[in-house]
C-alpha positions in Angstrom: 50.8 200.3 154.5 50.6 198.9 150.8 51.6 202.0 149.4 51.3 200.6 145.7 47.6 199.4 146.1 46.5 202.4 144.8 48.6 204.9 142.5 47.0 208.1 141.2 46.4 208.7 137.8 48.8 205.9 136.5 50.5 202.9 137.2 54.1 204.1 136.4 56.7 202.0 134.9 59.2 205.2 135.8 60.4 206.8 139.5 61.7 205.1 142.2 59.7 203.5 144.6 59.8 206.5 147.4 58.7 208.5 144.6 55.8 206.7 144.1 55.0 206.2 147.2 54.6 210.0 147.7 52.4 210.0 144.8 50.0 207.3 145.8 46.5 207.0 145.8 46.9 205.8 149.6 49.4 208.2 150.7 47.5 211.3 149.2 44.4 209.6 151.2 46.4 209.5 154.2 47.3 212.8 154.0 44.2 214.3 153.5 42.9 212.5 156.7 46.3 214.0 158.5 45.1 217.7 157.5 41.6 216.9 159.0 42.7 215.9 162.2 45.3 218.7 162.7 42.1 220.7 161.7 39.9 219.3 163.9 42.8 219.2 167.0 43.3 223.1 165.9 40.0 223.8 166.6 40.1 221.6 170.0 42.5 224.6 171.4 39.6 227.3 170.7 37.1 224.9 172.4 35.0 224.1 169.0 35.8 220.6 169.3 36.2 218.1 172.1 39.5 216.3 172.8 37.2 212.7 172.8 36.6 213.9 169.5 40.0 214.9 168.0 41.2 211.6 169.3 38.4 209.4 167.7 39.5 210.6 164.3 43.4 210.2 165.7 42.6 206.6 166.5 41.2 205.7 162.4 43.7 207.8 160.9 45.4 205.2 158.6 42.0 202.9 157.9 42.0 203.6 154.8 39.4 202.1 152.8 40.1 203.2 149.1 37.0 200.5 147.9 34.4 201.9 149.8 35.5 205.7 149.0 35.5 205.0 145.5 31.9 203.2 146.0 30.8 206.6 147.6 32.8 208.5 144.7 30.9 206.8 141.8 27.6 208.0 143.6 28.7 211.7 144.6 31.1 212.1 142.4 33.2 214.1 144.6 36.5 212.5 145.8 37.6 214.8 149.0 34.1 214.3 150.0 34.2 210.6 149.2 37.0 210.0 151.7 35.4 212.1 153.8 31.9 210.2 154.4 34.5 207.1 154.4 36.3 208.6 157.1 33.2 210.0 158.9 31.7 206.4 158.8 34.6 205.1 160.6 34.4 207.6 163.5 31.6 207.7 165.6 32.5 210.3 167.8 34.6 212.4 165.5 33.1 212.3 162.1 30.4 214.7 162.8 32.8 217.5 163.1 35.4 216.4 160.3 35.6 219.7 157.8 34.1 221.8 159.9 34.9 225.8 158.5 36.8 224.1 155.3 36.3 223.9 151.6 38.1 221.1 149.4 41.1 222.9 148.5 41.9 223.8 152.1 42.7 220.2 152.2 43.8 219.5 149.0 46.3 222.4 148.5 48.0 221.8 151.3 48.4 218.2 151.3 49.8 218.8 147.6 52.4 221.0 149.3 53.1 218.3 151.7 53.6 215.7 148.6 55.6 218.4 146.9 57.7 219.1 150.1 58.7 215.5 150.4 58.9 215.0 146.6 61.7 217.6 146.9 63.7 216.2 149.7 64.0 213.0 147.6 65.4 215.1 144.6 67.6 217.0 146.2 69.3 214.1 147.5 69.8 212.6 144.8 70.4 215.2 142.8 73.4 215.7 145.6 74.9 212.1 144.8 74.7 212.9 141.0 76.7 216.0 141.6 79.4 214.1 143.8 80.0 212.0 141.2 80.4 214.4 138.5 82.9 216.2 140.8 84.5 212.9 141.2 84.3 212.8 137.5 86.1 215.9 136.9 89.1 215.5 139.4 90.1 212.0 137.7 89.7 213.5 134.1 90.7 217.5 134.8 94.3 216.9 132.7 92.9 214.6 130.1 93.2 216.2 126.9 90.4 215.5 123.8 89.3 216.9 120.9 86.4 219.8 121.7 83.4 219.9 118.9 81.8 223.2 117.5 79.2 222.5 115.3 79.7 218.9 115.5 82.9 219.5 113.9 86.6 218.9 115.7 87.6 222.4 116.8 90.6 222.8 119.6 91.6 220.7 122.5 90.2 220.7 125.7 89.7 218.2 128.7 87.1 215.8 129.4 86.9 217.2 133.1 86.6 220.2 131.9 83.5 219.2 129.5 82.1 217.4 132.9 82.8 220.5 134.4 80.3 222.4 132.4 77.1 219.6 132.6 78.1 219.7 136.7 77.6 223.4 136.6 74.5 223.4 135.0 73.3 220.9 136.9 74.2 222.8 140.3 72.4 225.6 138.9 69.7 223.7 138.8 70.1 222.0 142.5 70.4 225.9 143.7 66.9 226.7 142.0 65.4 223.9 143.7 66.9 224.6 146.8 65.4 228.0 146.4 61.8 226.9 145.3 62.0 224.4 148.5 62.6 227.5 150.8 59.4 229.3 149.3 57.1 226.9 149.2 53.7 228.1 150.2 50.1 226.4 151.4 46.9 227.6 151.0 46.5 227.6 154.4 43.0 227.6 155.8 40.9 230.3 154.0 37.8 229.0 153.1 35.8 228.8 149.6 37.4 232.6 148.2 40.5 232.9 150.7 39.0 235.4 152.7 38.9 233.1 156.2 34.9 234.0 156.6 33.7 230.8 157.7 36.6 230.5 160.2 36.1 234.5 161.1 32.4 232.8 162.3 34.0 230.0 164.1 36.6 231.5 165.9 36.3 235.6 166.1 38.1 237.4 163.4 40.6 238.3 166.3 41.2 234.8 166.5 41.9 233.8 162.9 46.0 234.7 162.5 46.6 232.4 165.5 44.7 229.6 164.4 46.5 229.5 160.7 50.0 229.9 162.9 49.0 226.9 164.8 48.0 224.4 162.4 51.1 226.0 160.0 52.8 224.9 163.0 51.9 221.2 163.0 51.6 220.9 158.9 55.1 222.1 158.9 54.4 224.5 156.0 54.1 228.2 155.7 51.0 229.6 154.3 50.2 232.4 151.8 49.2 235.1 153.2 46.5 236.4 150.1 45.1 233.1 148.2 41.5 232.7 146.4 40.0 229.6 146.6 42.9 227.7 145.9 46.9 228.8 146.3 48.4 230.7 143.6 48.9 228.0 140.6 52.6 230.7 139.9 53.7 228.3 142.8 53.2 225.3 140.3 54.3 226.9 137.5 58.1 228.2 139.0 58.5 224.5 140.3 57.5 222.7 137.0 60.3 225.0 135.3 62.5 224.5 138.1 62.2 220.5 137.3 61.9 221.2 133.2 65.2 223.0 133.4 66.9 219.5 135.6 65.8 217.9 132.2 67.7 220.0 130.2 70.7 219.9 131.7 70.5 216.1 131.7 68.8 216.4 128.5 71.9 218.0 127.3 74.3 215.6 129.0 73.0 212.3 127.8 72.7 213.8 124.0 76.3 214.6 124.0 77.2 211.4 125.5 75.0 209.6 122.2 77.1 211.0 120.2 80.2 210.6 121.3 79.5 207.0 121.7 78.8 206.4 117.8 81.4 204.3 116.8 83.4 207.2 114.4 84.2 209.2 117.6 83.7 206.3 120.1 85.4 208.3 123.1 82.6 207.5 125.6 80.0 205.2 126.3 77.2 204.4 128.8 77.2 201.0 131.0 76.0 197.9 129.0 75.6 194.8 130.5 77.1 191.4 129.9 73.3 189.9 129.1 72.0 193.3 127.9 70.2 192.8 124.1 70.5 196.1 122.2 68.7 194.9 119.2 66.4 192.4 118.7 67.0 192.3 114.8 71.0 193.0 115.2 72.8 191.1 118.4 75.9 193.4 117.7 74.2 196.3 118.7 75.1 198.6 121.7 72.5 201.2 121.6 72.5 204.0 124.8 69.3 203.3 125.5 69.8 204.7 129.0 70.5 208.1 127.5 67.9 207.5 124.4 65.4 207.1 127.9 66.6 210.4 129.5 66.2 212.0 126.3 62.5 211.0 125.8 61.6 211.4 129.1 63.6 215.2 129.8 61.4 215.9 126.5 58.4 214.8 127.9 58.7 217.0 131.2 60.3 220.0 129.2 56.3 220.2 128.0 55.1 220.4 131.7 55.5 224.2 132.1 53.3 225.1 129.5 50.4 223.4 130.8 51.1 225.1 135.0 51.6 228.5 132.8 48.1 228.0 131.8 47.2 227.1 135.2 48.3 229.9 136.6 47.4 232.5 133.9 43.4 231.6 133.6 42.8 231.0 137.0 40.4 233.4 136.6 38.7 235.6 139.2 38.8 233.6 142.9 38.9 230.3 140.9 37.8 227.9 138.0 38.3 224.1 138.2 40.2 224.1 134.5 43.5 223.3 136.3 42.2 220.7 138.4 41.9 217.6 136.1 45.7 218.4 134.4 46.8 219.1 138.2 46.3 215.2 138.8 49.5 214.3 136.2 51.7 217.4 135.6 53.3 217.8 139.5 53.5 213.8 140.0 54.3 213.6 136.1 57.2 216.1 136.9 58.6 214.8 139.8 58.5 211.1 138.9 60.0 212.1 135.8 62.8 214.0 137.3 63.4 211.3 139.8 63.8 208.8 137.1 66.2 210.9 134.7 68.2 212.0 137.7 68.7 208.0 139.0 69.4 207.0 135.4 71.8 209.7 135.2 73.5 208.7 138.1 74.2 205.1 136.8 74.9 206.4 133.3 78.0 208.5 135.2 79.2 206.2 137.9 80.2 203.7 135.5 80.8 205.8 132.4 82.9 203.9 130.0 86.1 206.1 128.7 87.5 205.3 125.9 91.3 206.8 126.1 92.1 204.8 122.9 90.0 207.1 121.0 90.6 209.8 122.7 94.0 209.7 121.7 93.5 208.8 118.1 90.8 211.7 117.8 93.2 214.2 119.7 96.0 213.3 117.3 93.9 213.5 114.4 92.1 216.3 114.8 94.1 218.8 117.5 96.9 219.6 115.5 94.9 221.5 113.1 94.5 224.0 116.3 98.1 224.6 116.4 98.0 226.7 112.8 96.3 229.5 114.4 99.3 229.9 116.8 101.8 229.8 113.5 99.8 232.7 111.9 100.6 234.9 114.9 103.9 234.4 115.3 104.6 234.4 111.6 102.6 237.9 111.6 105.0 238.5 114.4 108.1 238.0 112.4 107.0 240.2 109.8 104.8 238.4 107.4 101.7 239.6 105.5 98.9 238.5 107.7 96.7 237.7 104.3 99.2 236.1 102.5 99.8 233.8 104.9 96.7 233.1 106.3 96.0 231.6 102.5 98.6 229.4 102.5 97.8 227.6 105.8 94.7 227.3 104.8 95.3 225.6 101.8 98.1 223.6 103.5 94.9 223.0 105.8 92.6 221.8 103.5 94.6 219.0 101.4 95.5 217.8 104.9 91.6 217.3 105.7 91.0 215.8 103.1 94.3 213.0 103.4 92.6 212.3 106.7 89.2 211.3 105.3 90.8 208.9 103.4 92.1 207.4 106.7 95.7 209.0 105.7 98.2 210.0 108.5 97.9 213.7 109.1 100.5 215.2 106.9 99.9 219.4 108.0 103.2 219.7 110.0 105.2 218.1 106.6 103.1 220.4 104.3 104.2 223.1 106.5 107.7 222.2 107.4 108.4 222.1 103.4 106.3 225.8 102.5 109.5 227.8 101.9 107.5 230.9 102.1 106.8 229.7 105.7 110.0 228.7 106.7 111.3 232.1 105.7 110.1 233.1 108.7 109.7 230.4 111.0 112.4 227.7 111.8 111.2 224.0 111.2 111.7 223.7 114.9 110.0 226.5 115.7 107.7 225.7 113.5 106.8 221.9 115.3 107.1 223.8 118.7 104.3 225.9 118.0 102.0 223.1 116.3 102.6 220.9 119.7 99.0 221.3 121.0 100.3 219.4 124.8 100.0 223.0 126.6 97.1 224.4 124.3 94.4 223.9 127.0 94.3 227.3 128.3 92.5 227.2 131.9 90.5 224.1 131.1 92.1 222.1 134.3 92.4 224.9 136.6 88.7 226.0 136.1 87.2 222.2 136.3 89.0 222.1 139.6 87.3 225.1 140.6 83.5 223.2 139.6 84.3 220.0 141.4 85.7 222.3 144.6 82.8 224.0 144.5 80.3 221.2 144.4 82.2 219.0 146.9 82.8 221.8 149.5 79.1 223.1 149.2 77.4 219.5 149.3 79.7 216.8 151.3 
């Protein structure tokens, strides 16, 4: 099958090629010919349909003949039943009986469940590798110390697994919510044009309906609603879109750290580049993280998506308007190939992360002792000083070290503060440098990364 014939609305230059498979023209086609066939075989058991019949439309299930629907489509202007007179031309004995009791969206929901089903599967899994490798991430880094940033300013030491630590658990909370939107998912199920089941009440005996929506459930491989209008209820689309929204923050979040920390003043980390990669076309000394720059505009794209299913789902009005319908056809494959692309860049970006330890050092040794003077005002508080006093002094001592470093000047705090005799008074010069050693000032940084990657690798491997 030639899968990328036909893709639906676009031709993507974004999600893998499973991904847009699912989201083809031609799979979406197949699809809907699969639901009218377990329709029509459905029926077969309640003796409404023939066997020769069911197996006619069986036989010309995948001749698919995308030219000749759209020739019908141009005239009708109908899609579902486009493919439908296609399909009915094709089969002689079966055609006559194709949709028999159904209106479009009994097909069409469900077969978007189906795409969403399998569009999920692929995610998860890789979604799964991404985590692996962050926990991989954080078991080789857990000790490293760096500088932390608060307001894009150095604040105190912690580790770079630990910082992993935190994009893996955001990211896990996010593979738990899809996990948990997979488990949900609903179809339509077979309800006719308000959802009441009428037209299959008249076909099979009302007595008869339950049983028939359990059997075709059965070979669909989805669960049904049990209350639906005309169409399934768009909250479905809506908790999914900000299921994948909130992936594309979290990665969203990732890759915009990592931009920054690759800018040459902190240079501590840096994406993959290639030996024949061109990041500029004006400057050839440019490195730009245009991976990261592509999850960005991407994650900001998708992070739009749940707007547009909230409206969906919040002026469906009464059993059903068609206002969703036309923005249906690009926000759930939108979505999905977008998170499938952001979550396979991601995965690149990690697995061969570039770590600077260089800068890491100078950065830590530039910055981290300033976090050591907050540990000398306790214990000089301790040993009887005047908390004010002396919380003036180390900040001035503070200060004119911040500034000797901005003019690329060793960091001279521990000498200001080994010379303050007002200091010294109370804390012994080595005392003093024990306290501003920042080695051990990591608090439970390692022990709690650990925990993440344990986590992560016990509840995926």
């Amino acid at each position: 099958m030639n899968y990328n014939s036909y893709l639906s609305p676009f031709s993507w230059r974004y999600g893998s090629q499973e991904m847009r498979e699912i989201w083809s023209e031609f799979h979406k086609r197949y699809l809907w010919r699969k639901v009218w066939v377990d329709l029509a075989e459905t029926l077969s058991t309640f003796d409404i349909v023939t066997k020769e019949q069911v197996n006619d439309l069986r036989n010309h299930i995948d001749h698919i003949d995308i030219d000749r629907s759209l020739e019908i489509e141009a005239i009708i202007q109908h899609d579902l039943m486009a493919e439908l007179k296609t399909f009915a031309e094709q089969t002689p004995k079966g055609g006559s009986i194709l949709h028999l009791g159904a209106t479009s969206t009994d097909i069409e929901d469900n077969v978007d469940v189906l795409r969403i089903q399998e569009s999920l599967i692929l995610i998860l899994e890789k979604l799964r590798c991404l985590l692996l490798e962050f926990a991989r991430k954080i078991e080789q880094f857990v000790d490293l110390p760096i500088i932390a940033f608060t307001h894009l300013q150095p604040a105190e030491p912690t580790t770079l697994g630990y910082r992993f630590a935190g994009y893996a658990q955001d990211l896990y909370s996010d593979f738990q919510e899809l996990i948990s939107i997979q488990g949900k998912l609903r179809g339509k199920g077979f309800k006719g044009a308000v959802g009441n089941a009428a037209s299959f009440g008249e076909l099979l005996g009302k007595e008869n309906i339950q049983d028939f929506e359990l059997t075709i459930s059965e070979k669909l491989g989805i669960q049904f609603y049990p209350i639906t209008t005309q169409v399934y209820p768009r909250k479905q689309d809506y908790q999914l879109v900000c299921a994948l929204s909130g992936l594309g923050a979290s990665l969203n979040k990732f890759t915009f750290d990592l931009r920054i920390l690759q800018s040459p003043p902190i240079g501590e980390l840096s994406e993959p580049f290639g030996k024949m990669q061109v990041g500029s076309s004006a400057m050839p000394f440019k490195h730009n993280p245009i991976k990261s720059e592509k999850i960005n505009s991407l994650a900001r794209t998708l992070a739009q998506m749940p707007r547009i299913a909230w409206d969906n789902a919040a002026y469906s009005l009464l059993e059903r308007t068609l206002d969703d319908s036309a923005n249906r056809r690009f926000i759930l494959p939108e979505s999905f190939l977008i998170a499938d692309e952001i979550v396979e860049v991601a995965l690149k970006i990690i697995s061969d992360l570039q770590i600077n330890t260089q800068s890491i050092q100078q950065n830590l040794g530039k910055y981290g002792i300033f976090s050591g003077i907050e540990r000398v005002l306790m214990n000089l508080v301790k040993k009887g000083a005047n908390r004010q006093d002396m919380h003036e002094r180390l900040r001035n001592h503070a200060n004119q070290a911040w500034e000797s470093i901005q003019l690329g000047q060793p960091n001279p705090l521990i000498q200001l503060l080994s010379t303050d005799i007002e200091i010294c008074r109370f804390l012994p010069e080595k005392e003093l440098k024990s306290l501003m050693c920042i080695d051990n000032y990591l608090g439970n940084a390692p022990a709690s990364a650990h925990q993440i990657a344990k986590l992560i690798k016990e509840e995926l491997v």
